[in-house]
C-alpha positions as CSV (number, residue, x, y, z in Angstrom):
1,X,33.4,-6.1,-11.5
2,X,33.9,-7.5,-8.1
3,X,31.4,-5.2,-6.5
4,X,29.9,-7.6,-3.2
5,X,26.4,-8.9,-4.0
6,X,23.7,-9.4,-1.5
7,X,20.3,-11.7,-1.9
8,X,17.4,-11.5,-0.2
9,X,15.4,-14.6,-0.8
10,X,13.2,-17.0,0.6
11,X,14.8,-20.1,-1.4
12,X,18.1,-21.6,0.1
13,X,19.9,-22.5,-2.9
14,X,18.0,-20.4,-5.7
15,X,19.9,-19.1,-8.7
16,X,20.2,-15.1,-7.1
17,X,21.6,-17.2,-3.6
18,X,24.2,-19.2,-5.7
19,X,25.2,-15.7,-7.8
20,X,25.7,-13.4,-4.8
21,X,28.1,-13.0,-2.7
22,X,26.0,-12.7,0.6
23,X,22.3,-14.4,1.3
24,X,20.1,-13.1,3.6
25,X,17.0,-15.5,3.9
26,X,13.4,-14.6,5.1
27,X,12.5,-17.9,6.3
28,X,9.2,-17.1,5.8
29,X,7.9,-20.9,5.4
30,X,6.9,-22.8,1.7
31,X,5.3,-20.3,-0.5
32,X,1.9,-21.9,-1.4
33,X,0.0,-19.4,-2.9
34,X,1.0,-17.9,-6.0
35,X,1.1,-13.8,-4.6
36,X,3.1,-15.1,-1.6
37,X,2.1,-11.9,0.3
38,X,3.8,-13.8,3.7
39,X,7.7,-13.5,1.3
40,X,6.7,-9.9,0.4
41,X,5.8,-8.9,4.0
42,X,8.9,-10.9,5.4
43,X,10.9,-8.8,2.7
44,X,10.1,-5.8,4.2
45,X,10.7,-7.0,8.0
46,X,14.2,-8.3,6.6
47,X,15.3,-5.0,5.1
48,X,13.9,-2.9,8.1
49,X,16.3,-5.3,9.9
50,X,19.4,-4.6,7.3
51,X,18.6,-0.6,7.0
52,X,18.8,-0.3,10.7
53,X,22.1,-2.4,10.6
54,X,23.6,-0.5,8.5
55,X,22.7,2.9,10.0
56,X,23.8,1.6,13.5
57,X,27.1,0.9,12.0
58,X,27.6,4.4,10.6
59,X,26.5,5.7,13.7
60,X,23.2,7.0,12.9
61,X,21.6,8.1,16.2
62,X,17.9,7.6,14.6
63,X,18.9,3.6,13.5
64,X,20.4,3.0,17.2
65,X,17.3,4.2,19.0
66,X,14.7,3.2,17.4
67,X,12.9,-0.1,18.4
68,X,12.6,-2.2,15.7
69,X,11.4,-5.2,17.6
70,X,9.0,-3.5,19.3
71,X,7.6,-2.0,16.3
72,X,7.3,-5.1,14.4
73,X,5.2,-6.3,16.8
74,X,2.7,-3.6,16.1
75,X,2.4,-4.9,12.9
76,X,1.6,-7.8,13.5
77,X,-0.7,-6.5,15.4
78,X,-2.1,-4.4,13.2
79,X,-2.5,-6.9,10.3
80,X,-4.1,-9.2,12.5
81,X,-6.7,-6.4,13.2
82,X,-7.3,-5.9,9.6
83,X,-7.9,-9.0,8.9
84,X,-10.3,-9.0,11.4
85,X,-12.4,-6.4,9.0
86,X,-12.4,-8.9,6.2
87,X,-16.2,-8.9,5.7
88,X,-15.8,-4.9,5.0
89,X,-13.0,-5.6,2.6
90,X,-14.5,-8.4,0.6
91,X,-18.2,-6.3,0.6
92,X,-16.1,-3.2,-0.8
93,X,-14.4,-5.5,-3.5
94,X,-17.4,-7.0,-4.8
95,X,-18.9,-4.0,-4.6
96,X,-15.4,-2.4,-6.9
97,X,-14.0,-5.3,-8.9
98,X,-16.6,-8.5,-9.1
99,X,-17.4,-7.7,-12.4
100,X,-14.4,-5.7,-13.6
101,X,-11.7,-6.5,-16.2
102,X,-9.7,-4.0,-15.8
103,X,-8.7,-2.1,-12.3
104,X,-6.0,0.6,-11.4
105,X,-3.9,1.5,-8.1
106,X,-2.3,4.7,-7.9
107,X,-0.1,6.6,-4.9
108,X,2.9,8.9,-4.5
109,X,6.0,8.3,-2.8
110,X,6.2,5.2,-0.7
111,X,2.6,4.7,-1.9
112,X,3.5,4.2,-5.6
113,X,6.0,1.4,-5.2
114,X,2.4,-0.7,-2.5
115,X,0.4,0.3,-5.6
116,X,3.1,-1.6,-7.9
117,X,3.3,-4.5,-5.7
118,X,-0.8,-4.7,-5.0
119,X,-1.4,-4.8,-8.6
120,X,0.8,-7.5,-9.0
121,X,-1.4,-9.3,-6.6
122,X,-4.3,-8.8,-7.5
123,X,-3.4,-10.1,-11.1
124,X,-1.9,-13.0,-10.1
125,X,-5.4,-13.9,-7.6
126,X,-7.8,-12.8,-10.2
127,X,-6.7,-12.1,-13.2
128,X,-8.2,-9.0,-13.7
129,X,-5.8,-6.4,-16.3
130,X,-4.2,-4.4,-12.7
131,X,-1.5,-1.9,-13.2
132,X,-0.5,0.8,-10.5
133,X,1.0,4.1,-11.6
134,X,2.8,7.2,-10.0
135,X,-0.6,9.3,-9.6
136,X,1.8,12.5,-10.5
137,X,2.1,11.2,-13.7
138,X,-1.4,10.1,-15.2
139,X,-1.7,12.9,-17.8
140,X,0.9,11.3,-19.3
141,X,-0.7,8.9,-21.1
142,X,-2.5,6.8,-18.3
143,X,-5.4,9.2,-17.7
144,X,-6.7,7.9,-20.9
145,X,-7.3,4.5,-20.0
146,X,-9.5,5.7,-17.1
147,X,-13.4,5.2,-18.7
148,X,-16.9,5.3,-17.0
149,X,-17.1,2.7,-14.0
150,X,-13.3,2.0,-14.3
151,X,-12.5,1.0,-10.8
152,X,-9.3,2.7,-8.6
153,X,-7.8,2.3,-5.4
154,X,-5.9,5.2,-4.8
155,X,-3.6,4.9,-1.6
156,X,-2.7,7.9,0.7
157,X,-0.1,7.1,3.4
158,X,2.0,10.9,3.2
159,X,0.2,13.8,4.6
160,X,3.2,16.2,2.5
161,X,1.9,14.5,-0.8
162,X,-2.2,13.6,0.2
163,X,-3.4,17.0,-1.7
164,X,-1.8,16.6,-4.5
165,X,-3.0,13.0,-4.6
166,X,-6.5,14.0,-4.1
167,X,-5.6,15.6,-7.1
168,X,-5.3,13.0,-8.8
169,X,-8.4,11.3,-7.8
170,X,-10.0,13.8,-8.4
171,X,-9.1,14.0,-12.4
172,X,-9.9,10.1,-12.1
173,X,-13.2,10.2,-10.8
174,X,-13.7,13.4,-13.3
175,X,-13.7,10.7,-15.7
176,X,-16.2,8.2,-14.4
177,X,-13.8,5.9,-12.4
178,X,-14.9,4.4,-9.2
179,X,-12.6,5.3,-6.5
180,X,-12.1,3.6,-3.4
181,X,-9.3,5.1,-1.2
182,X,-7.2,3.7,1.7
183,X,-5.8,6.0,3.6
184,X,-3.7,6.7,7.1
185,X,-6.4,8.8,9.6
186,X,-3.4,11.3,9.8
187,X,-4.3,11.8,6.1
188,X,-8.3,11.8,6.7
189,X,-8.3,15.0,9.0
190,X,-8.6,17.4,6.2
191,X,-9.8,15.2,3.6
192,X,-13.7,17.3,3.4
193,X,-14.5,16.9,-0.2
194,X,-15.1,13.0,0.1
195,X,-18.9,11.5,1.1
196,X,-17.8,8.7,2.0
197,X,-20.1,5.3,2.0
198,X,-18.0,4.1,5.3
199,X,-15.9,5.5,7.7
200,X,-15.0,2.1,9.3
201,X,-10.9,2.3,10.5
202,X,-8.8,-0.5,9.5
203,X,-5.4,-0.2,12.0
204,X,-2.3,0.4,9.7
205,X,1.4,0.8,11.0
206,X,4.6,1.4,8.9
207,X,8.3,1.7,9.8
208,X,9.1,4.9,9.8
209,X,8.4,6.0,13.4
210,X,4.7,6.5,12.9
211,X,3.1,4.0,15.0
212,X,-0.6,3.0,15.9
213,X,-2.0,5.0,12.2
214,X,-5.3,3.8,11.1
215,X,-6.2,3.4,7.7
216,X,-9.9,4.3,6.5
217,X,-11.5,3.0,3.3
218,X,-13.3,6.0,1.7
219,X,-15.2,5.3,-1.3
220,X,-15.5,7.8,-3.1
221,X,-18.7,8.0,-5.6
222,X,-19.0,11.0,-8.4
223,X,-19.9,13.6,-8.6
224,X,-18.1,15.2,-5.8
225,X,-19.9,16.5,-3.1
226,X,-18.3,18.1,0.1
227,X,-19.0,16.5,3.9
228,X,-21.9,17.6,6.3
229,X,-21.1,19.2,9.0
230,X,-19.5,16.5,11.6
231,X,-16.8,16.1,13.8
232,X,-15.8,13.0,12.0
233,X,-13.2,13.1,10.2
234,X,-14.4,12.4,6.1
């Protein structure tokens, strides 16, 4: 059809490289494991770098301000700090998915398309059956595959869509499922119907403008109870 093609790859000289028109390559180094979490996360550095391109060239006062450099660096910031918490992590995932065969993600919005991509990982790591799903659609179908003890990770990034994700857990963990939530602490300040096992912050950033967010792993357990009175948020 003639329409220009652009590829945005890690391999010089893959099959998508030799098709398009235009190749854009990550450079993010040999991918040894098999999740190759450093191409995915050099994906998204690569098209933060193309979107503000292309809104700099139709003039787009947002895309010519804003600092991309500078907020890439907070990332790595930030993933550095996280990994930092790892002993919290792996403690919450033995305690969700050591003896699991099946496991869920879900979100909404930006969230949905992490849950996608973090399901994929975790199959390809551990095997385990992992699917994630638009959390605004699980009474379509989905919502029956959640049983007693099933485990979910429900993601909340979006204050404009956190309550009707809490929803969602909510119907989940109606169910039997064990939740664990990560969520931004711009989404924690009015989330009071979670007792929450650990309030520990994990630093999160994202790229669009909202910098220094922390991230808190809630786990959730059922029935639902609300918080005591504290100035925490839950």
């Amino acid at each position: 059809m003639g329409i220009p093609s652009l590829t945005v790859t890690n391999v010089p000289g893959s099959t998508l490289s030799r098709e398009a028109n235009h190749t854009m390559l990550l450079h993010a180094g040999p991918e040894i494991a098999v999740a190759s979490t450093k191409a995915y996360t050099a994906q998204i550095a690569a098209l933060a770098f193309l979107a503000k391109a292309v809104g700099e060239a139709n003039g787009n006062e947002k895309a010519q301000t804003f600092d991309l450099v500078h907020e890439l660096s907070i990332v790595a910031q930030s993933i550095e700090s996280t990994l930092s918490e790892k002993e919290l992590i792996d403690s919450k995932v033995r305690e969700l998915l050591e003896t699991t065969r099946n496991a869920f993600y879900i979100g909404r919005g930006q969230d949905y398309y992490v849950a996608m991509e973090a399901s994929l990982k975790l199959k390809e790591i551990s095997y385990i059956q992992c699917e994630g799903f638009a959390a605004g659609e699980l009474k379509h179908g989905t919502i029956a595959l959640i049983e007693d003890g099933t485990p979910v990770l429900a993601l909340l990034s979006d204050p404009v869509l956190a309550n009707h994700t809490r929803g969602n857990i909510q119907e989940v963990a109606a169910r039997g499922a064990k939740v664990l939530t990560i969520a931004e602490e711009k989404c924690c300040q009015r989330y009071r119907r979670y007792r929450s096992y650990d309030r520990t912050p994990l630093p999160l950033t994202n790229l669009n403008g909202r910098t220094n967010a922390t991230s808190r792993l809630l786990c959730n357990p059922s029935p639902w109870t609300r918080c005591g009175q504290t100035t925490e948020p839950c």
